[in-house]
N, C-alpha and C positions, 0 to 999 in steps of 0.2 A: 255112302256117307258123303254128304257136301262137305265143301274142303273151310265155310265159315262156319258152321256149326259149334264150334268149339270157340268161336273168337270173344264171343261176351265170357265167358269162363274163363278165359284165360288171362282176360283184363280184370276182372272181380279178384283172382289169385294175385295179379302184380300188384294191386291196391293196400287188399290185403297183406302183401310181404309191406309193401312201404309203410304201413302203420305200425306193423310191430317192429319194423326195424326203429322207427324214429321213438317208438314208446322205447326201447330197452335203451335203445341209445340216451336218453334223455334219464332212463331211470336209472342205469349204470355212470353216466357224468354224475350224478348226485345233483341234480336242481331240484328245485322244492317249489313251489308255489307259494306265493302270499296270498292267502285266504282275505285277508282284508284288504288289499291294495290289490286288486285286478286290472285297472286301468293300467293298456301296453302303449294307448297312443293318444296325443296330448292334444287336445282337438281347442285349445285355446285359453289363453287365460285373461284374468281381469289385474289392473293395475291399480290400485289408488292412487288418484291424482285429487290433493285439494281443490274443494272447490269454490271458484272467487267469483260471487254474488254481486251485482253491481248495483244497487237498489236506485232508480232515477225517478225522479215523480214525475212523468209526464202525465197531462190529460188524456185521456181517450178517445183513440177517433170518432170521429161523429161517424165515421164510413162502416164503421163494427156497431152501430146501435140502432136497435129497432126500431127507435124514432126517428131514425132517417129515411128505411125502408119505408117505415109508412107515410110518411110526407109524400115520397116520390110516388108511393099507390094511390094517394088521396088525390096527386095532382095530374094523374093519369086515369082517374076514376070519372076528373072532372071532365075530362076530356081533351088534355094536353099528352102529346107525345109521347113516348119512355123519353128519348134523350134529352128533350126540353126538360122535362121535370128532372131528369137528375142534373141538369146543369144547374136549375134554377134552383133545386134542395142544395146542390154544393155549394153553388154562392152565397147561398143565406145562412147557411149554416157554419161558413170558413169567412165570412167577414163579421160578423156579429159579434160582439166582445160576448152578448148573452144573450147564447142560441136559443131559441123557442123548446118549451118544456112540455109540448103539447102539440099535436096535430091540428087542433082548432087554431090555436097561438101561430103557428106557422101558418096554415093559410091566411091568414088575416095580413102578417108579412106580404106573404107570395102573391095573394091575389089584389095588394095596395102599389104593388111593383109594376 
């Protein structure tokens, strides 16, 4: 008989002892379980905090609008640089009191420049 032969059994038995020791123990203290409330660990909570809305009218950047995009392709299309047309789309479009509402509209600007 090898002398570990018996070592996985013997560990199954101590596991076994310590479950029934912690069920009786646990059954004889008298704790109960809340069937509705199982949550044992508190992984985070939420706060209400009002919330202060600041409403400001500002215009829109011309830098977020597809008409700007397409200025700067149309003036790259014609055969100007990427940096040149976007400096030349930014300048026209950031001095203008009333930017061009069209990609034709704006070349007609850009290419009288």
């Amino acid at each position: 008989m090898h002398p570990y032969e018996n070592t996985s059994f013997i560990f199954m038995l101590a596991f076994i002892g310590l479950v029934y020791y912690y069920a009786r123990k646990a059954y004889f203290e008298g704790k109960t379980i809340n069937l509705h409330n199982l949550d044992l660990v508190t992984m985070g909570y939420l706060e209400d905090q009002p919330i202060i809305q600041q409403i400001v009218a500002t215009k829109p950047s011309f830098e977020s609008q597809q008409l700007y995009f397409d200025c700067i392709e149309a003036l790259h299309a014609l055969g100007m640089k990427k940096t040149e047309a976007k400096k030349k789309a930014k300048f026209i479009f950031s001095t203008m009191s009333d930017p061009p509402s069209s990609v034709q509209e704006f070349l007609m600007i850009a290419l009288k420049n």
